[in-house]
C-alpha positions as CSV (number, residue, x, y, z in Angstrom):
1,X,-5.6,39.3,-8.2
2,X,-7.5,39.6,-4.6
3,X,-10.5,37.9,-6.3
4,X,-8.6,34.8,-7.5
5,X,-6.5,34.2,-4.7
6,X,-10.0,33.9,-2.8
7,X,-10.9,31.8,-5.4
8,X,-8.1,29.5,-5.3
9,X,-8.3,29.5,-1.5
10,X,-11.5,28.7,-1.5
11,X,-11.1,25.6,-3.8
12,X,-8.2,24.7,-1.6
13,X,-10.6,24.2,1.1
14,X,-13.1,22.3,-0.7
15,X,-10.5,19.8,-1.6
16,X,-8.9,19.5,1.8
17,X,-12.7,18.9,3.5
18,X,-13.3,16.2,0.7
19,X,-10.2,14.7,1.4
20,X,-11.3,14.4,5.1
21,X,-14.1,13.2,4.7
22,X,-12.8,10.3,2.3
23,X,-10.6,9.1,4.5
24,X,-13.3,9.5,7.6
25,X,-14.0,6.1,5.7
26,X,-10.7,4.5,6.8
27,X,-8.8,3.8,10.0
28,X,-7.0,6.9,11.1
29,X,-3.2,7.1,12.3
30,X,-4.1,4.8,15.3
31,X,-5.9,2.2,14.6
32,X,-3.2,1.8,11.3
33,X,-0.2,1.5,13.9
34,X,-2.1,-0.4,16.5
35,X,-2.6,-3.2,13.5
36,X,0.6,-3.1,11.8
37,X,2.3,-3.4,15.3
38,X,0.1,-6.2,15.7
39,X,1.0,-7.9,12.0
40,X,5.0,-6.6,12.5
41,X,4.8,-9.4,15.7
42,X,3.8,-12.4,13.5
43,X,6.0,-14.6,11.7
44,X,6.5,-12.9,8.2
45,X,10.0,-14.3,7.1
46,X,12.3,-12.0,5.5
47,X,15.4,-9.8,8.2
48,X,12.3,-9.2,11.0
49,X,13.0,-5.7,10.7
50,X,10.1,-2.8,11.7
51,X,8.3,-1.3,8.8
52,X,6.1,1.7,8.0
53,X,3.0,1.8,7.0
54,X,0.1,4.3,5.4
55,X,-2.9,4.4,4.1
56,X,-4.5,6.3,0.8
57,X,-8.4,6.9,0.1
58,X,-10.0,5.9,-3.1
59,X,-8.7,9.4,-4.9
60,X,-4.9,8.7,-3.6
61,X,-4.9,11.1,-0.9
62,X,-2.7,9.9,2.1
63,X,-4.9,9.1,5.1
64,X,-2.6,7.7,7.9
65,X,1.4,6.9,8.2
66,X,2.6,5.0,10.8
67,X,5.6,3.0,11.8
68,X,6.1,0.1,13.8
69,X,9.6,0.5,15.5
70,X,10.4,2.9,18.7
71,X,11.2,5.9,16.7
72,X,10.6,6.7,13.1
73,X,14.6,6.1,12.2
74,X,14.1,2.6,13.7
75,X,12.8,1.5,10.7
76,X,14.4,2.4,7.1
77,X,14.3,6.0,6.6
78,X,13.4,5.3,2.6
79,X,10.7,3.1,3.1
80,X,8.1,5.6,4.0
81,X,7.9,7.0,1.0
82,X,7.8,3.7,-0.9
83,X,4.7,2.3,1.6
84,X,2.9,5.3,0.5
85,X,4.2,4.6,-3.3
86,X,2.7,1.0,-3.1
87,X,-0.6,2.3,-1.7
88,X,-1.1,4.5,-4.3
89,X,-0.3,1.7,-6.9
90,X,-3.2,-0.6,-5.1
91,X,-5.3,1.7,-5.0
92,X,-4.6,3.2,-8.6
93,X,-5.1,-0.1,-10.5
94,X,-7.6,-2.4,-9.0
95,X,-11.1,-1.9,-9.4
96,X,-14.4,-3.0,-7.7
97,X,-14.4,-6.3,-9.7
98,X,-10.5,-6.8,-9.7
99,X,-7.7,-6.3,-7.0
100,X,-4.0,-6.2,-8.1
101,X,-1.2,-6.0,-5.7
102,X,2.0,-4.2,-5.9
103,X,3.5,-8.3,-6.0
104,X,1.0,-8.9,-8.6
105,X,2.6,-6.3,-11.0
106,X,6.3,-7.4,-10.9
107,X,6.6,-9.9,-13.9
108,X,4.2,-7.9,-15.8
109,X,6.4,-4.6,-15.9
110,X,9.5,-6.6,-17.0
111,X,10.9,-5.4,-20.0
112,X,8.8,-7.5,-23.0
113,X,5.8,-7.9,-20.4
114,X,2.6,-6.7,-21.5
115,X,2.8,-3.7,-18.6
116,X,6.5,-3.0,-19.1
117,X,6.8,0.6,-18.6
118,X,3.9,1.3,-15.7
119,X,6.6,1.9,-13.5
120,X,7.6,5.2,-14.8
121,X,3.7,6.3,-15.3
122,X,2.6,8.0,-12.3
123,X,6.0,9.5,-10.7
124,X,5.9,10.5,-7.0
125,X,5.4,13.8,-6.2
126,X,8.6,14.6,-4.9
127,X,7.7,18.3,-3.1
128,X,4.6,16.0,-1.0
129,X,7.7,13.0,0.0
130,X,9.8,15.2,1.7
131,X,8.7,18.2,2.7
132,X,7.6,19.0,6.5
133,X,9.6,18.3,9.7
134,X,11.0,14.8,10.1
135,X,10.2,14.8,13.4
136,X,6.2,14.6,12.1
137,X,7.3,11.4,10.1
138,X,4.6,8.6,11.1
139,X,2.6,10.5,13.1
140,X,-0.4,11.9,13.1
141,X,0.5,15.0,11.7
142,X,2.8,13.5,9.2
143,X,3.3,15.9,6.2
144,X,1.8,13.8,3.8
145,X,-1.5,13.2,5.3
146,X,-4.7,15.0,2.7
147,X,-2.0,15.1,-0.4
148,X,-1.7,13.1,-3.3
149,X,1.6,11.2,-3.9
150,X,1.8,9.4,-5.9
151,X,4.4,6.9,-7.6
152,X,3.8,3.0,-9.2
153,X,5.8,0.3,-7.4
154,X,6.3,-3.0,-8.7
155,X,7.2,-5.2,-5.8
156,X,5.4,-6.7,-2.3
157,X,3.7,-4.5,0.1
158,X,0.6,-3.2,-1.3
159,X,-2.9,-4.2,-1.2
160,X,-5.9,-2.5,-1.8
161,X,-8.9,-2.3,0.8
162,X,-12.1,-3.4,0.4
163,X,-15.4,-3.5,2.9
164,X,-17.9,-6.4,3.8
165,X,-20.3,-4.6,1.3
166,X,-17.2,-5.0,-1.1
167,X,-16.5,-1.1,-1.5
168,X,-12.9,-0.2,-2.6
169,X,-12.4,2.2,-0.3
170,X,-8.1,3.0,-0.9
171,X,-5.1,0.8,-0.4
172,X,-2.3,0.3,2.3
173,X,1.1,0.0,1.6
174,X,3.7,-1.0,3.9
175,X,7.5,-1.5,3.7
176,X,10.9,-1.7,5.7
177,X,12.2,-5.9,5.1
178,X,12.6,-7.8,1.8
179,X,9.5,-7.1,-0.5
180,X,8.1,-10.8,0.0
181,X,7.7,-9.8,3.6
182,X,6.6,-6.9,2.9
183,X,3.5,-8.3,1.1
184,X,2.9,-11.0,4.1
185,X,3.0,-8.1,6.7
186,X,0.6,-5.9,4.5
187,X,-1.7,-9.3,4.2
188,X,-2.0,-9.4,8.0
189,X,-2.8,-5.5,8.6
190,X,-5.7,-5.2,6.1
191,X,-6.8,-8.6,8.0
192,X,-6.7,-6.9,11.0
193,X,-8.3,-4.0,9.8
194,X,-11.1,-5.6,8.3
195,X,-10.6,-4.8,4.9
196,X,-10.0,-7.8,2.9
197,X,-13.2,-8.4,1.4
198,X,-11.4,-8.9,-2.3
199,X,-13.9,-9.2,-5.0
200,X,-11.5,-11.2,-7.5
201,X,-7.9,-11.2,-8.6
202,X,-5.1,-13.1,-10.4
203,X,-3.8,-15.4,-8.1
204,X,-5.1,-18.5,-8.2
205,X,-7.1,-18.5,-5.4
206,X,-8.8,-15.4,-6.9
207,X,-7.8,-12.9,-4.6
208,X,-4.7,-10.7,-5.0
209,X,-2.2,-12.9,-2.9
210,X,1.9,-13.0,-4.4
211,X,2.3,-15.7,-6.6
212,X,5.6,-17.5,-6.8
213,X,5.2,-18.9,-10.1
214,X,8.9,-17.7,-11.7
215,X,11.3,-19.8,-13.1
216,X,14.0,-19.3,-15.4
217,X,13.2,-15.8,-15.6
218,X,9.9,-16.2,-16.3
219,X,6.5,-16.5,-14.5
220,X,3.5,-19.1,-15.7
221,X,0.9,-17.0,-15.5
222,X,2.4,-13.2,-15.9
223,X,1.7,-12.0,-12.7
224,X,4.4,-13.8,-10.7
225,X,6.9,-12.0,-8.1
226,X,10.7,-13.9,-7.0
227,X,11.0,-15.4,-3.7
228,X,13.1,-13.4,-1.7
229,X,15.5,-16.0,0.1
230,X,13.8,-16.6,3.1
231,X,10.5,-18.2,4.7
232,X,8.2,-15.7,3.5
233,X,6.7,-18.2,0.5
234,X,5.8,-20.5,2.6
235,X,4.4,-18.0,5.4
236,X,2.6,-16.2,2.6
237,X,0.8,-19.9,1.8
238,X,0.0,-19.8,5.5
239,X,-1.6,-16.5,5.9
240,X,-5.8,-16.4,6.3
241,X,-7.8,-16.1,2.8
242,X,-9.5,-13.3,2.1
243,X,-13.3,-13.1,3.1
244,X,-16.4,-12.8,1.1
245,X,-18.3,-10.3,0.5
246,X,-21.3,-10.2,2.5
């Protein structure tokens, strides 16, 4: 019993050092709120409200959480679990050659769509959400920080990272207004974190911007999200492109 509880410990450790050292790769708790504070300022359309914001490595281990509002109620309690949840869902299905947003998803997992279902593939791991102190929510200690956990979402707010040398290095997810500002906010953090070096995508400047392509129920190209009411599509056509890989 001794012997594989040592064993278990010691394979407990391993993973935890990987994790570090994965998300050594990324920007840690600070420089994650220092941008989205800074995106969170802009014009993004939507209810201006503050949002949350995190940060997965390549293997879906949370990095960084952060929030953008005074304290972490100021912003909607829920939505720190679903910024982590769209993180994981950039990050889990776009690949060197092909970036896929959370917006990018949304007409495909419609029922009769040729991904219907994904959203019930990879379920969040419940025990990683919610457990720890509130108090520790969005910090640097938050209680989701070196755990995997998972979930798919289907809507704005997630985007996977990329570096000049056009590494995927994780995703970000942020979330805490209407999903279409959502995506526009999380545009505007990985450009201020200089990590929107995007290989390729669906959209049709090739990159993994929303595309507001519905109508009457259905989108032109399959990868089409709904406007959400406000200014965010034509904010979202404003935004910077995406830079090339060097």
């Amino acid at each position: 019993m001794y012997f594989k509880s040592l064993i278990f410990s010691l394979a407990l450790a391993s993973g935890v050092a990987a994790a570090k050292d994965s998300c050594s790769l990324l920007p840690n708790h600070t420089a994650l709120q220092k941008a989205l504070l800074e995106a969170r300022k802009e014009a993004n359309g939507g209810l201006n409200l503050d949002m949350w914001g995190t940060i997965v490595d390549r293997s879906g281990v949370v990095c960084a959480v952060a929030f953008s509002g005074e304290k972490n109620d100021s912003q909607w309690p829920g939505s720190r679990v679903i910024s982590a949840q769209k993180a994981n869902t950039a990050n889990a299905f776009s690949l060197k050659g092909l970036a896929l947003s959370t917006a990018n998803l949304y007409s495909a997992v419609q029922p009769g769509a040729s991904l219907f279902g994904l959203q019930e593939s990879n379920p969040v791991d419940t025990k990683v959400a919610y457990e720890g102190e509130s108090t520790r929510f969005g910090t640097a200690k938050d209680p989701m920080n070196g755990k995997r956990i998972g979930g798919v979402n289907v809507f704005g707010g997630g985007l996977a990272l990329y570096t000049a040398k056009g590494v995927l290095v994780g995703a970000l997810g942020v979330s805490g207004d209407t999903s279409c500002a959502d995506h526009n906010i999380a545009w505007r953090l990985r450009e201020n974190l200089s990590l929107d070096y995007v290989p390729a995508g669906v959209s049709s400047d090739k990159n993994d911007q929303i595309i507001f392509d519905i109508k009457e129920g259905k989108s032109a190209g399959g990868f089409g999200h709904p406007a959400c009411g406000g200014k965010e599509v034509e904010i979202a056509k404003s935004l910077s492109k995406t830079k090339i890989v060097k």
